[in-house]
C-alpha positions in Angstrom: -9.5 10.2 8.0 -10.8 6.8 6.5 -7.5 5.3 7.8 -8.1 7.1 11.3 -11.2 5.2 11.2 -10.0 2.0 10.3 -7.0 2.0 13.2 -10.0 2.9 16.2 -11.8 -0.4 14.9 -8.8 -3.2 13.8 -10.1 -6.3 13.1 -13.8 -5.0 12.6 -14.3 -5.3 8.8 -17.6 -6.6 7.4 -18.8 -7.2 10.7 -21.3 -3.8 11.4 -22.6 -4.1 8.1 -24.1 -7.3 9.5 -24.6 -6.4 12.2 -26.8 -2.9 11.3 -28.6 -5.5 9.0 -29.7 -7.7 11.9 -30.9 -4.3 13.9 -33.1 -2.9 10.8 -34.8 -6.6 10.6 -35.2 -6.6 14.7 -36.5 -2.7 13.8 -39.4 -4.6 11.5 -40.1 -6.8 13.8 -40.7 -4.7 16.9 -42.6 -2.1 14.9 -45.0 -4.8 13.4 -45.1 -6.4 17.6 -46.3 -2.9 18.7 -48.9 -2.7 16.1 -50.4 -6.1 16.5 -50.4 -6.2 20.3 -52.8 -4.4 22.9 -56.0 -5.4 24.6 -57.1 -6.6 21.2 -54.4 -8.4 19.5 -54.2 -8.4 15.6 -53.0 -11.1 13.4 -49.8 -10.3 11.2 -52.5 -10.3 8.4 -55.0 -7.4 9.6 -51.7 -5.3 10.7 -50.4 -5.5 6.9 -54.6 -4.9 5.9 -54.6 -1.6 8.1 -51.5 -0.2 6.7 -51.7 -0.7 3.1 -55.1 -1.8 1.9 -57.2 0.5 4.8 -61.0 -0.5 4.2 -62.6 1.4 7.7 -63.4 -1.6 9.7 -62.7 -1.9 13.5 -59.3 -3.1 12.9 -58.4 -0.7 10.3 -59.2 2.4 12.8 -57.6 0.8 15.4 -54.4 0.3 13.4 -54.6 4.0 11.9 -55.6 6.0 14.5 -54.0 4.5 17.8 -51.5 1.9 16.9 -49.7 3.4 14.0 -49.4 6.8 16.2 -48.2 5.4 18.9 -45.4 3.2 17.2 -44.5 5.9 14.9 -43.8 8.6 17.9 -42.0 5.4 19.8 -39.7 4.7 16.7 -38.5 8.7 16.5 -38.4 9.0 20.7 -35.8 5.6 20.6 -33.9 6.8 17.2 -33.4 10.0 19.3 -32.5 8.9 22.6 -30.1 6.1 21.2 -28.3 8.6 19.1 -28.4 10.8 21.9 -26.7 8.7 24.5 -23.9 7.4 21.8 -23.0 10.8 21.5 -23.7 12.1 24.7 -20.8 9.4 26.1 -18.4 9.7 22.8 -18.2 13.6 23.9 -18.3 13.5 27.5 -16.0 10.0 27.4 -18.2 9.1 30.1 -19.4 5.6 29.6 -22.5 6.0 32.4 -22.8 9.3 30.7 -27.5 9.6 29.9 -29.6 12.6 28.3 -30.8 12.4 31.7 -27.3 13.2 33.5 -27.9 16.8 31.1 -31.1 17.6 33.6 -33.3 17.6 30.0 -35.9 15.5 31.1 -36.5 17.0 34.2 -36.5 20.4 32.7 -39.2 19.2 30.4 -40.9 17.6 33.3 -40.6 20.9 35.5 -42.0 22.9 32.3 -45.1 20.5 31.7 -46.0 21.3 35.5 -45.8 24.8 35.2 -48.0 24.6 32.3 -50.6 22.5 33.8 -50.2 24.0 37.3 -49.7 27.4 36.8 -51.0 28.3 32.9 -53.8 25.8 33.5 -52.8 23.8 29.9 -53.6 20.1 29.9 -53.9 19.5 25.9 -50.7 17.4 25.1 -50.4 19.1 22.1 -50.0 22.5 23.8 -47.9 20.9 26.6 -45.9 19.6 24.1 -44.2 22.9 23.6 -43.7 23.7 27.0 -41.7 20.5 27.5 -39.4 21.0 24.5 -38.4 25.0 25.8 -37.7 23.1 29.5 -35.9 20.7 27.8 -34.1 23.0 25.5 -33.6 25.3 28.9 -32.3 22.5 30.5 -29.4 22.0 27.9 -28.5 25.5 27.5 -28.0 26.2 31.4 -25.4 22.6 31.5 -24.0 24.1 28.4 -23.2 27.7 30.3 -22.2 26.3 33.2 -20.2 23.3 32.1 -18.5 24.9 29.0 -16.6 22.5 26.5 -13.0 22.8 27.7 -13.6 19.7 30.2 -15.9 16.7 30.1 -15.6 16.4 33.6 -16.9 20.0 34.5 -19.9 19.7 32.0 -20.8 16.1 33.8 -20.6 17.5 37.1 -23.4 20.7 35.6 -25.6 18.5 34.5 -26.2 16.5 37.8 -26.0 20.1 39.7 -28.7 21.0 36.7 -30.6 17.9 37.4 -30.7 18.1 41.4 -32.3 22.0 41.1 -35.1 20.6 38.6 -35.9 17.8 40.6 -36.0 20.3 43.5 -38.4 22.0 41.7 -40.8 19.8 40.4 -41.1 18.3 43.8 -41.8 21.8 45.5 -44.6 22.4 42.7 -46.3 18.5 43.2 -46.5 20.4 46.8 -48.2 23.2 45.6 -50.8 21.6 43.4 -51.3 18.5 42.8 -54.6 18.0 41.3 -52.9 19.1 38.5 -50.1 16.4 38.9 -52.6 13.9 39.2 -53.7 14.6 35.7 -50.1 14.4 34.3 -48.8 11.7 35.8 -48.5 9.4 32.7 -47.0 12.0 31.1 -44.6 12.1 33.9 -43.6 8.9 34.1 -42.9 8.7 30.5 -45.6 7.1 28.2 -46.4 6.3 24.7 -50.2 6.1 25.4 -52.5 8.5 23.4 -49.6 10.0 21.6 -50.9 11.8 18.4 -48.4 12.9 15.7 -49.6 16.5 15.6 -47.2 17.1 18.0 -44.4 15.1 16.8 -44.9 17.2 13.5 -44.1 20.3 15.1 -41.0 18.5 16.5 -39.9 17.0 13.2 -37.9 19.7 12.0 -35.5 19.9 14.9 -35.3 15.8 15.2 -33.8 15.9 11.4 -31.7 19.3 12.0 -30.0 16.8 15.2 -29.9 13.4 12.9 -28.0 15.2 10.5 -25.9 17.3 13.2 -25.4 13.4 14.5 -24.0 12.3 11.2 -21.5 14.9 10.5 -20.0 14.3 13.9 -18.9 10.9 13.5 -15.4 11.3 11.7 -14.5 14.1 14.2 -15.6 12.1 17.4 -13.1 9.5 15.8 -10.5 12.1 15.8 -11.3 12.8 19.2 -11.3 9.4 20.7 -6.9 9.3 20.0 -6.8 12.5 22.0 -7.1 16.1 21.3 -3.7 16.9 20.8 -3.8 14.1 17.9 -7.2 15.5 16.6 -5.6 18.8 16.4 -3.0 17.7 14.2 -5.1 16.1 11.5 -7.6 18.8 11.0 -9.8 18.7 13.9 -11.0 21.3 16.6 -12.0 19.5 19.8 -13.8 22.0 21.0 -15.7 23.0 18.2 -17.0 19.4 18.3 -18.2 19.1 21.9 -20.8 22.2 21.3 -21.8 20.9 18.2 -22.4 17.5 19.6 -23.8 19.3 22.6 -26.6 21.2 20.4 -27.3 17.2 18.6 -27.3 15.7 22.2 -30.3 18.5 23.4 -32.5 18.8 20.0 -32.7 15.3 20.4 -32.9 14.8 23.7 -35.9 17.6 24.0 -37.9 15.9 20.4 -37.8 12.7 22.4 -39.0 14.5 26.2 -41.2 17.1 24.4 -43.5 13.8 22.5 -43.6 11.8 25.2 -42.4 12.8 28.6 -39.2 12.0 30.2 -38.2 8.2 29.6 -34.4 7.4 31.1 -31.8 4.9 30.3 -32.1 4.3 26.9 -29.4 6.3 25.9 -27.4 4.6 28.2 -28.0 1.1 27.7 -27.8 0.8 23.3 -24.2 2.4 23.2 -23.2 0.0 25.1 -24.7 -2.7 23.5 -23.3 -1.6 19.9 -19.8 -1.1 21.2 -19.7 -4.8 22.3 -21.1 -5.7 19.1 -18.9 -3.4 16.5 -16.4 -1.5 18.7 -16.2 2.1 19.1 -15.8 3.5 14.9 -18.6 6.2 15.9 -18.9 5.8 11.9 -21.0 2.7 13.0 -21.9 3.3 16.8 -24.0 6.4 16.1 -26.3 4.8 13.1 -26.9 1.6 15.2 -27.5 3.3 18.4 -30.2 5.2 16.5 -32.0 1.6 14.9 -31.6 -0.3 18.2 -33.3 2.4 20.3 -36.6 2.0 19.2 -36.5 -1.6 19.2 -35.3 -1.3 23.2 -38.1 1.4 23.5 -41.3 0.0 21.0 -39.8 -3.1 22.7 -40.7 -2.3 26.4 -44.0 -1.2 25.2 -44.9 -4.2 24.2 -43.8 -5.9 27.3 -45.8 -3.3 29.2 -48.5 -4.3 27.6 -48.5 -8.2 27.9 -47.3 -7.4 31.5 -50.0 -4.9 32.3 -52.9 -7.6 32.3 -56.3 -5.5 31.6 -54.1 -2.0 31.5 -50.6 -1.6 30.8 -47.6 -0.6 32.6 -46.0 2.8 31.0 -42.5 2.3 28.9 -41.1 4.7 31.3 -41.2 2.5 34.1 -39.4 -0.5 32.6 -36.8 1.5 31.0 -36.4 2.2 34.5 -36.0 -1.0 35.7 -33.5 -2.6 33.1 -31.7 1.0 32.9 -31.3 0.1 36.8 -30.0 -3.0 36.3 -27.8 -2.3 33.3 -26.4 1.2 35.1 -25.3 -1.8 38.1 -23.6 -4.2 35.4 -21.4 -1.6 33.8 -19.9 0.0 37.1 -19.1 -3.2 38.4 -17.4 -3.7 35.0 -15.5 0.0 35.0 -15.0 -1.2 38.6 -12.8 -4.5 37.5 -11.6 -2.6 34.5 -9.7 -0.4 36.8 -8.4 -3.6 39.7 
């Protein structure tokens, strides 16, 4: 298997080590950014005095009980929706392949309105729960419907999936929206006033899917020569799809469930680390999962600096560069196929 490995990446030695080295200093970097910056900016000096030597001035409670929160649920939302795309598009062999293209996030959106609108909850840490079973519904119906015997079939489920949830939603914004109103950061996809209560409830399920991730790597190698090929050494392609499946919709519905539906992540960091290292998912999947939350924690901060005296939500420019990126590589499949 080590020399399967080495054959899907010729040419690639030393290389991701630096690579993944570069990425966990970036990591630093962008957590310590999302710390220090908001409507009152803290020097490198009073972030590193909140953290470790906590003394209860203004600072110190500003760190502790909204900064540190809120970068700590944006590291584990972008280490789950990287991973989640790399594998998402290793199993599907769909590069354009998104959590999003599963229907999760709207599921988990379409559950958070029917637990504000319907079972009058507005707590996020009792919608919380409602967004992880829509997003965990979500996966389960693409899985039923799309099966593992063709990546082609489960791709097309997931936008049928996707197109009834947005129906949905919009048919309940109809029906109340006073309600709405009151969720629409959540809706949009935000890190703001995120709490780790109910990323602790989550926890369990994001490390059951990290570890799920991990295993999958050789296999997906094996995959990548073809099935008949992964047969021969060992492998069961099919076996591997739902397992990768089950990773692709823990994670996906951790990341949804803690802070709404946030799109194009997943997406854009596999790409980025294939260009870097090449496809070895031995190297793809761990990267995808640092580089995540610096593209995410990233965009926060930019939302911030860009928000003047408020903010604009992560959600939205995800949007915007997932836009732009989704654009770059279909031209790119487009010449790859002249």
């Amino acid at each position: 298997m080590v020399q399967l490995a080495e054959r899907v990446t010729p040419g690639r030695r030393g290389v991701p080590g630096v690579v993944l080295a570069v990425a966990v200093v970036a990591l630093i970097a962008v957590v310590l950014l999302s710390i220090g910056f908001g409507s009152n900016r803290l020097s490198l000096g009073s972030v590193l005095h909140g953290l470790f030597a906590y003394s209860g001035t203004f600072d110190d409670v500003v760190i502790r009980d909204d900064r540190l929160p809120r970068t700590l649920v944006g590291l584990a939302v972008g280490i789950a929706l990287g991973l989640a795309g790399a594998l998402l598009q290793s199993i599907t062999r769909n590069p354009v392949a998104d959590p999003g293209l599963l229907g999760i996030n709207h599921g988990a959106a379409v559950a958070i309105v029917l637990g504000s609108a319907v079972f009058s909850v507005h707590a996020p840490g009792q919608l919380v729960w409602f967004a992880f079973v829509g997003a965990l519904a979500g996966t389960a119906v693409v899985t039923v419907i799309g099966g593992s015997v063709s990546p082609l079939r489960l791709v097309l489920a997931g936008v049928a999936v996707q197109a009834l949830f947005v129906g949905i939603n919009q048919g309940m914004q109809m029906i109340n929206t006073h309600s709405l109103d009151q969720m629409r950061a959540w809706l949009v996809g935000s890190l703001v006033n995120r709490d780790l209560a109910g990323l602790a409830g989550l926890l369990p399920f994001f490390v059951a899917a990290l570890v799920l991730g991990a295993v999958l790597a050789r296999p997906l190698n094996a995959i990548a020569l073809g099935e008949d090929a992964a047969r021969g050494i060992g492998a069961n392609p099919g076996l591997v799809r739902v397992s990768g499946m089950v990773a692709v919709g823990l994670l996906s519905a951790t990341a949804t469930a803690a802070c709404g539906p946030i799109a194009f992540v997943g997406l854009m960091i596999p790409h980025v680390v294939r260009a870097l290292i090449g496809p070895d998912e031995r190297w793809v999947l761990p990267l995808s999962a640092v580089l995540g939350p610096v593209l995410l924690l990233g965009c926060d901060v930019l939302g911030r600096l860009l928000g003047g005296s408020g903010e604009i939500q992560v959600g939205v420019l995800t949007d915007v560069l997932g836009g732009l990126a989704f654009v770059v590589v279909a031209r790119r499949l487009k010449a790859v196929r002249r």
